[in-house]
C-alpha positions as CSV (number, residue, x, y, z in Angstrom):
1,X,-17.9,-14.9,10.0
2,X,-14.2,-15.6,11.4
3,X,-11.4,-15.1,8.6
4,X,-8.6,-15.7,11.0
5,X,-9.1,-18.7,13.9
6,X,-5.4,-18.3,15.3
7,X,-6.7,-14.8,16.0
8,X,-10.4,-14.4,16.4
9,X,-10.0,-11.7,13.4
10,X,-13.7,-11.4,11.1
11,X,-14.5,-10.4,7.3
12,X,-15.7,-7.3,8.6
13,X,-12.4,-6.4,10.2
14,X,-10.7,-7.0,7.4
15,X,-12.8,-5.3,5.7
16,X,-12.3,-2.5,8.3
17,X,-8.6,-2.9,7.5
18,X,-8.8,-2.5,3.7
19,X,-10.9,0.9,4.2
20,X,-7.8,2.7,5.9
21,X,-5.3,1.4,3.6
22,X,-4.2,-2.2,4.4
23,X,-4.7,-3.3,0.9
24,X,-2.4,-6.6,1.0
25,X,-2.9,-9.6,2.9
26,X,0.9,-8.9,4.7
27,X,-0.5,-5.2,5.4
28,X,-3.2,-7.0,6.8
29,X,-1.0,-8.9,8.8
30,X,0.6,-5.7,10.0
31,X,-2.7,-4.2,11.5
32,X,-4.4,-6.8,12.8
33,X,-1.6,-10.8,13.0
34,X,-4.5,-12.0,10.5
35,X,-2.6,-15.0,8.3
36,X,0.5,-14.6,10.4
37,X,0.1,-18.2,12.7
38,X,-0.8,-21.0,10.7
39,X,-1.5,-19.3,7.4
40,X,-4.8,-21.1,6.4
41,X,-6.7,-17.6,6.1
42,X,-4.5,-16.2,3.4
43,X,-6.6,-17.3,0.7
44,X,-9.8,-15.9,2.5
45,X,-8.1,-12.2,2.8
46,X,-6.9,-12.5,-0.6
47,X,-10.4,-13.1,-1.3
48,X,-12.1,-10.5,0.4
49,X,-9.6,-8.3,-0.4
50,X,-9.8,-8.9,-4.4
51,X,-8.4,-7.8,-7.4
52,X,-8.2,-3.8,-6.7
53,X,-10.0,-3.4,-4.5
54,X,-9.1,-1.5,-2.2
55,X,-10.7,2.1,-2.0
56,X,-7.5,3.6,-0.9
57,X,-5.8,2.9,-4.7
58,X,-6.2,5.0,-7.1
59,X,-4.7,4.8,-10.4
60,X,-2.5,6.8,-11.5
61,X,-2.8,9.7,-13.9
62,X,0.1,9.3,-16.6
63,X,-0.1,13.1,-17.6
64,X,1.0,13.7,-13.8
65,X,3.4,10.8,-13.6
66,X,5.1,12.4,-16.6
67,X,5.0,15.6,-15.4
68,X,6.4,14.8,-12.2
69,X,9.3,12.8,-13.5
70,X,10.4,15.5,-15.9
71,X,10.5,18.2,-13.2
72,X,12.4,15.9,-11.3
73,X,14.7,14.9,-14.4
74,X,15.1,18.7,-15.0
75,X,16.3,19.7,-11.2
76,X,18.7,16.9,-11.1
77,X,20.6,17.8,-14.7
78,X,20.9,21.6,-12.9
79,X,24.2,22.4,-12.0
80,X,24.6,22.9,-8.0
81,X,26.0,25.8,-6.6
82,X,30.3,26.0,-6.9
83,X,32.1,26.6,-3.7
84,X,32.9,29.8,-4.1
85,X,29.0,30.4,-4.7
86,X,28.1,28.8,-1.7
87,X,30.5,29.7,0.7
């Protein structure tokens, strides 16, 4: 079935889409002009689309997240080579 009539784009490539990561209706945009003319078929890719669904998201492991932000806080608060040190 068409999604997009401005375009000739279908639910199964949209569908297509979402599997290698277009998992917004403007990435969808972006891959194939779907929603990008008139904008009827915005609703339908939100639709098809749905609430995270997209096989590409993952969620996020907090343990990791905190992990990884720590690191980073630690790195940043060390103090950089002086002049002398890197000259």
């Amino acid at each position: 079935m068409y999604v997009c009539s401005c375009f000739g784009i279908t639910e199964q490539q949209v569908r297509q889409h979402a599997e290698t990561g277009a998992c917004t209706p403007r990435q969808i945009a972006g891959a194939c002009k779907a929603g990008t003319d008139c904008g009827s078929c915005v609703r339908k890719i939100q639709a098809l689309l749905g609430r995270g669904a997209c096989p590409r998201r993952e969620a996020l492991d907090p343990v990791v997240l905190t992990t990884a932000v720590t690191t980073a806080s630690a790195a940043a608060s060390l103090p950089g080579p002086t002049a002398a040190e890197a000259a």
